[in-house]
N, CA, C and O atoms as a GROMACS GRO file, in nm:
protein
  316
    1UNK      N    1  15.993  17.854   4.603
    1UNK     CA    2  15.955  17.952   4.703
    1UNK      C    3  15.832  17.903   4.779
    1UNK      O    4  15.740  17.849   4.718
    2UNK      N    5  15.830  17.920   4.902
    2UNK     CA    6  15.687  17.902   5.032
    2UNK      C    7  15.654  18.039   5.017
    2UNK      O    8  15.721  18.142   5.028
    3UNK      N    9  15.508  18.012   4.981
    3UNK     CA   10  15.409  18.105   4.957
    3UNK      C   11  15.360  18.144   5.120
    3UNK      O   12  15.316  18.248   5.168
    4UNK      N   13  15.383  18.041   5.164
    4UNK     CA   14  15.407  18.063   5.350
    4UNK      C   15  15.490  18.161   5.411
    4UNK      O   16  15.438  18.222   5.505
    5UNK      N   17  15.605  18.189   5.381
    5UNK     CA   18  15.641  18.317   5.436
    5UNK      C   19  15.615  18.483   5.405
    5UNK      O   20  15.662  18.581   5.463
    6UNK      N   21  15.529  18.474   5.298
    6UNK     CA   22  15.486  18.573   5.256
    6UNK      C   23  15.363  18.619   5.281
    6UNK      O   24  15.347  18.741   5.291
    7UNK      N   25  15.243  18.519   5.297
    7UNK     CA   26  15.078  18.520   5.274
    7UNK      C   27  15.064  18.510   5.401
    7UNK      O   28  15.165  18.468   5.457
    8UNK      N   29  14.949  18.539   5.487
    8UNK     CA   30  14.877  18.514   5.597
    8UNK      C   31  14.737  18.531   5.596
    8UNK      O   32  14.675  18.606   5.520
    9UNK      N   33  14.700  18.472   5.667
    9UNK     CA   34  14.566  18.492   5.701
    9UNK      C   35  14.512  18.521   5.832
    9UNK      O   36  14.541  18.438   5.919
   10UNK      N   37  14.433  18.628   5.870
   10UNK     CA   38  14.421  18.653   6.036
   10UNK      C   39  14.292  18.738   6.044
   10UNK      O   40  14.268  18.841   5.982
   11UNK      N   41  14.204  18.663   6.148
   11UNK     CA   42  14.052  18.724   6.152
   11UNK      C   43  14.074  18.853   6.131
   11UNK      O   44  14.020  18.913   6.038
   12UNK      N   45  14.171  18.919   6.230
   12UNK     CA   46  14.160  19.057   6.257
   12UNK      C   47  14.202  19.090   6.140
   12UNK      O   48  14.176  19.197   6.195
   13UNK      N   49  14.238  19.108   6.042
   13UNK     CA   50  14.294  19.172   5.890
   13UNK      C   51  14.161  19.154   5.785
   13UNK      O   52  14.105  19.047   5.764
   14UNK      N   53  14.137  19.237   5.747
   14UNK     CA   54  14.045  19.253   5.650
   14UNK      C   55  13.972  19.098   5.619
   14UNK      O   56  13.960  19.023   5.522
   15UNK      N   57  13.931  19.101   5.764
   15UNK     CA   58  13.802  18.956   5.793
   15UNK      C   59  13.891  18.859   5.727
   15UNK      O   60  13.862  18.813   5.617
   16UNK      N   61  14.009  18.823   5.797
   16UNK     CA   62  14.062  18.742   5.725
   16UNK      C   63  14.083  18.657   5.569
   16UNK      O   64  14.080  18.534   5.554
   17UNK      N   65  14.106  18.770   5.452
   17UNK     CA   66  14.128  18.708   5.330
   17UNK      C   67  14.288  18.735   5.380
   17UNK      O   68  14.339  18.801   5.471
   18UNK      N   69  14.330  18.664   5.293
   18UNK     CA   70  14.495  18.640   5.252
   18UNK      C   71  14.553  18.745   5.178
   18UNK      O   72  14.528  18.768   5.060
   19UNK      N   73  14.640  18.815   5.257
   19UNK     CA   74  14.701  18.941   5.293
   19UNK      C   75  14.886  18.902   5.284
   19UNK      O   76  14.942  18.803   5.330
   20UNK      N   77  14.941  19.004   5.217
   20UNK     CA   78  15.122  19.028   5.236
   20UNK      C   79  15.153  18.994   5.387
   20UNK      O   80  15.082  19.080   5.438
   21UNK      N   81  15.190  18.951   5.456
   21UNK     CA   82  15.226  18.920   5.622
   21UNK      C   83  15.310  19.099   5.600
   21UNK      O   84  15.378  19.147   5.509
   22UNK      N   85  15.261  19.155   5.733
   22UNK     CA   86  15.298  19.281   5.789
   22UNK      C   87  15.223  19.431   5.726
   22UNK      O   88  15.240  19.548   5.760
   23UNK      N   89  15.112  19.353   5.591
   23UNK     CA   90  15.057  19.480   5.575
   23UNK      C   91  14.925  19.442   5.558
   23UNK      O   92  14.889  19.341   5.619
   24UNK      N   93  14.810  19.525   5.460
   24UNK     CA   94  14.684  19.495   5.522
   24UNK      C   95  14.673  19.476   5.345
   24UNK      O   96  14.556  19.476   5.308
   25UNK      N   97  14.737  19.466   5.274
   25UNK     CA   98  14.747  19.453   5.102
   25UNK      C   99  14.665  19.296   5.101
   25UNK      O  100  14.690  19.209   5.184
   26UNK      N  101  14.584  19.284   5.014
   26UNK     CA  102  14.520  19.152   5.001
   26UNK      C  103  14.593  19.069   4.895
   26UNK      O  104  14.660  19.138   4.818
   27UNK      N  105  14.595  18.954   4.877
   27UNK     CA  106  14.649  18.881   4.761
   27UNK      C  107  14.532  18.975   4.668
   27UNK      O  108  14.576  19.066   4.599
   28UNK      N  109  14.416  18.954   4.670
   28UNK     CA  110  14.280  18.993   4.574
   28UNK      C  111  14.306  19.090   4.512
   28UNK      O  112  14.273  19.096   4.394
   29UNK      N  113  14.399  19.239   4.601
   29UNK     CA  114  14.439  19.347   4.592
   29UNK      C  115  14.503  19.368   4.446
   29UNK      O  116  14.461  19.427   4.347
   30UNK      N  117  14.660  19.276   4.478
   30UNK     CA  118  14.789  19.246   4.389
   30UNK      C  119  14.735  19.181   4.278
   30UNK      O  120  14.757  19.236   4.169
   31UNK      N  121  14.657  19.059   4.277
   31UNK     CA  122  14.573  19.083   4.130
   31UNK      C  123  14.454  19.114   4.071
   31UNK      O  124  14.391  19.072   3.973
   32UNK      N  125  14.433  19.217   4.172
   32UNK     CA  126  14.406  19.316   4.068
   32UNK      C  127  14.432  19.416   3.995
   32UNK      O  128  14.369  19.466   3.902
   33UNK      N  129  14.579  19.455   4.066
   33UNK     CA  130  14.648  19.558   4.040
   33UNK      C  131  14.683  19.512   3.930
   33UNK      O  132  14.636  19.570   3.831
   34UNK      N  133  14.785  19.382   3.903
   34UNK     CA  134  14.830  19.315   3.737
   34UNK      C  135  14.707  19.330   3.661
   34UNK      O  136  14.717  19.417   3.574
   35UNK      N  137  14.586  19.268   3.667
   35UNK     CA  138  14.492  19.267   3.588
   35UNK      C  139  14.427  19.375   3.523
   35UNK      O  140  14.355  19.374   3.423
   36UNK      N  141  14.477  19.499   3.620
   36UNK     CA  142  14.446  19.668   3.556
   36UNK      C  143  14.541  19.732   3.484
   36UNK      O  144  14.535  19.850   3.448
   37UNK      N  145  14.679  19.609   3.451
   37UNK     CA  146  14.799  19.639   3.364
   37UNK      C  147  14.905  19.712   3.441
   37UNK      O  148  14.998  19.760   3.376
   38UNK      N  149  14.901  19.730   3.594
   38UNK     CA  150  15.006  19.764   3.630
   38UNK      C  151  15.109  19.631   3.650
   38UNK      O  152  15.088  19.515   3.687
   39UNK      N  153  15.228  19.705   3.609
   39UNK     CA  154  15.401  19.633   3.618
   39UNK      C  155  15.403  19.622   3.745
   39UNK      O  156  15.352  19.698   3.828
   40UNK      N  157  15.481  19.496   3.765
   40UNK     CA  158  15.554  19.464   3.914
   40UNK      C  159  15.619  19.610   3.962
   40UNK      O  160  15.598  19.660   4.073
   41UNK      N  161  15.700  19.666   3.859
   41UNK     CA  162  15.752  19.815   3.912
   41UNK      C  163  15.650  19.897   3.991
   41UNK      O  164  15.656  19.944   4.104
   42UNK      N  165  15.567  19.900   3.908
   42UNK     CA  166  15.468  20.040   3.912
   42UNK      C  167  15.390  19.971   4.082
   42UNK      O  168  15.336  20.055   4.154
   43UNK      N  169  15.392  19.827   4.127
   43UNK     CA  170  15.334  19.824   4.225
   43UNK      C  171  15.471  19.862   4.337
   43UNK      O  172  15.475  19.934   4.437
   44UNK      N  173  15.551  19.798   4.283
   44UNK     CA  174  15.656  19.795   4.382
   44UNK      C  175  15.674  19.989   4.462
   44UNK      O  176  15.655  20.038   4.574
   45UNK      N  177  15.727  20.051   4.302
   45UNK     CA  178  15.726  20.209   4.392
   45UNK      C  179  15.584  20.225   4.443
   45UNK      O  180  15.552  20.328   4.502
   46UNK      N  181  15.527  20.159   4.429
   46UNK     CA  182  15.378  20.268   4.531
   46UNK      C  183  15.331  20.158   4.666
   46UNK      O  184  15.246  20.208   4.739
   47UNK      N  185  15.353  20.088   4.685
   47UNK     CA  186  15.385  19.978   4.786
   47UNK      C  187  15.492  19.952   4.860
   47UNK      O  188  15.494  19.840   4.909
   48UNK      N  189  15.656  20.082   4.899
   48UNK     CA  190  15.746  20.070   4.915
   48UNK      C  191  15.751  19.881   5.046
   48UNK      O  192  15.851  19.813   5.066
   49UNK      N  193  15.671  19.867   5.078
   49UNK     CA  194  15.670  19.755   5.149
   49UNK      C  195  15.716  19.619   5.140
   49UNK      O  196  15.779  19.540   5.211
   50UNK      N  197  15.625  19.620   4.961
   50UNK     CA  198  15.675  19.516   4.920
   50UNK      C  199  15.798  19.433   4.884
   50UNK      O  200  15.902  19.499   4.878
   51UNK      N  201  15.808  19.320   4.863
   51UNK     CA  202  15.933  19.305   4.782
   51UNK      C  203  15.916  19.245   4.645
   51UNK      O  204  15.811  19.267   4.584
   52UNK      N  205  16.003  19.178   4.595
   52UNK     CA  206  15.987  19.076   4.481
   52UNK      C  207  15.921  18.957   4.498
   52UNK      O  208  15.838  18.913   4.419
   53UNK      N  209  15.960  18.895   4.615
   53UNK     CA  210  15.954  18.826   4.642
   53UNK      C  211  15.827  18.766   4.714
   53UNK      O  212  15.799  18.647   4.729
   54UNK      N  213  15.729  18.920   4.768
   54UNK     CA  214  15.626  18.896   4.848
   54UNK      C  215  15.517  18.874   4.691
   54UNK      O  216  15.431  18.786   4.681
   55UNK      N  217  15.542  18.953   4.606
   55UNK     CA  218  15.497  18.960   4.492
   55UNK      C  219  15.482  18.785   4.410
   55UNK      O  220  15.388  18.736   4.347
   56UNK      N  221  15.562  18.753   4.432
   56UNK     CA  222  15.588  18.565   4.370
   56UNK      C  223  15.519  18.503   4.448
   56UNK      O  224  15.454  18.413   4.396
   57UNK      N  225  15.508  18.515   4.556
   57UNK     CA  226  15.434  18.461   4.660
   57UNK      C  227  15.286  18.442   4.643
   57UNK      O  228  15.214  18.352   4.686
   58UNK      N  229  15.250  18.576   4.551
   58UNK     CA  230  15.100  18.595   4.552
   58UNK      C  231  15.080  18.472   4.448
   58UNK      O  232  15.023  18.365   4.465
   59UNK      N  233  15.156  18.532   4.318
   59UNK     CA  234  15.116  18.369   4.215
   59UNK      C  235  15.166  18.226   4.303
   59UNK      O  236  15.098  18.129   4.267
   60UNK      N  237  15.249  18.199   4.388
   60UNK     CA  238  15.277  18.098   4.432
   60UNK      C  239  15.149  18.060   4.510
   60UNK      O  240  15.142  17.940   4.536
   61UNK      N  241  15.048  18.136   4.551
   61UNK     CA  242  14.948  18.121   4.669
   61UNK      C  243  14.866  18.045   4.511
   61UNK      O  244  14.852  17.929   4.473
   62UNK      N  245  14.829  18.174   4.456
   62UNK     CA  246  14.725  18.120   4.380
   62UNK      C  247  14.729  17.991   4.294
   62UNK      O  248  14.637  17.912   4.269
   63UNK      N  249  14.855  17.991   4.255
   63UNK     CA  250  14.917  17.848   4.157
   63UNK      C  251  14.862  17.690   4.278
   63UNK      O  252  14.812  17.581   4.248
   64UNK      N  253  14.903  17.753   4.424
   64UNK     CA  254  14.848  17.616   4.456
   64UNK      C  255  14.737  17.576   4.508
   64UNK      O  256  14.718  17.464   4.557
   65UNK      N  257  14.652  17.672   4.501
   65UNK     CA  258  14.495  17.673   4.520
   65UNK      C  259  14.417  17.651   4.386
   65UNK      O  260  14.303  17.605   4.387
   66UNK      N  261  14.481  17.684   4.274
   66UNK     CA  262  14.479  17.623   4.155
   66UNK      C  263  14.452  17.469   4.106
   66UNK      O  264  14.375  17.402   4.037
   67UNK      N  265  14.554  17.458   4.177
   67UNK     CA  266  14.614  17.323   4.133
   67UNK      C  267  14.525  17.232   4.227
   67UNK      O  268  14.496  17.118   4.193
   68UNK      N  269  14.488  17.279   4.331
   68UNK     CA  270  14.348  17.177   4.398
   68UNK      C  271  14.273  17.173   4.377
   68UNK      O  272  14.208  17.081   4.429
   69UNK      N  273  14.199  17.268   4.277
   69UNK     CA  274  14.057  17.274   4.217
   69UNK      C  275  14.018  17.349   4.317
   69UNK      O  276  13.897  17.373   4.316
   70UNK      N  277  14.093  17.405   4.424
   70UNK     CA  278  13.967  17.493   4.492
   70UNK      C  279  13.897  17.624   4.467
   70UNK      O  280  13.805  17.670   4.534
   71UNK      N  281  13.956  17.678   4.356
   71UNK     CA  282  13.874  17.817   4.292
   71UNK      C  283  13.809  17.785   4.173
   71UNK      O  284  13.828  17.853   4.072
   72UNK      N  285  13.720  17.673   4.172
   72UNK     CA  286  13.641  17.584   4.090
   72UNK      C  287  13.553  17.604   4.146
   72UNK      O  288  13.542  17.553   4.258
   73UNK      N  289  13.431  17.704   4.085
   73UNK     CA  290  13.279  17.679   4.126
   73UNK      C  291  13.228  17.560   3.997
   73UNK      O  292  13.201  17.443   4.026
   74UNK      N  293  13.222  17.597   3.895
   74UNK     CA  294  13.202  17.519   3.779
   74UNK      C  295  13.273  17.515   3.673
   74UNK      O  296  13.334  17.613   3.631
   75UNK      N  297  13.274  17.346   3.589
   75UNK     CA  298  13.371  17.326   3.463
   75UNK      C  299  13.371  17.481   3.372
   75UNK      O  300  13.284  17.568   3.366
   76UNK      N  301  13.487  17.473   3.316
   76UNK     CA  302  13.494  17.627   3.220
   76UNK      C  303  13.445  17.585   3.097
   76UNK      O  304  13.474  17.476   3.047
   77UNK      N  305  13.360  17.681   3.038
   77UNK     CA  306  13.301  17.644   2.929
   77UNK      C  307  13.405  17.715   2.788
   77UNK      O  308  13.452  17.827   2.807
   78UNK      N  309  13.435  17.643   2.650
   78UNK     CA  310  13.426  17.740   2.582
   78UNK      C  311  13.323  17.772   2.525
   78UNK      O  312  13.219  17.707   2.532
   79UNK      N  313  13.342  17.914   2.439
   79UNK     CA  314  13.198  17.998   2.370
   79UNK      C  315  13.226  17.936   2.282
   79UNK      O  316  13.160  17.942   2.178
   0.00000   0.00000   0.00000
């Protein structure tokens, strides 16, 4: 899947962070919504907008910003 047909970025949208293309939902948004334990379901009915697919997109964004080291401020430590 292209994380490209799903993600955008555009000054005018919430100062341009990376947003669902056609709504004002942030990637930042969607995980945070998982990270507060909501199900793909539970976003899907309250987001009728979304799809499955815009949803894959978000890990597809982040997996390859990942994978460049660019959400690397510093090495991870363990405790």
């Amino acid at each position: 899947m292209d994380w490209r047909f799903y993600i955008e970025s555009n000054d005018l949208i919430l100062i341009g962070k990376p947003v669902i293309k056609g709504t004002r939902l942030s990637v930042e948004h969607i995980i945070n919504l998982f990270a507060s334990g909501w199900t793909e379901q539970q976003i899907l009915d309250n987001y009728p907008r979304l799809s499955k697919e815009s949803l894959q997109a978000v890990f597809g964004y982040i997996q390859e910003f990942l994978k460049d080291g660019l959400f690397y401020n510093e090495p991870l430590r363990s405790a």
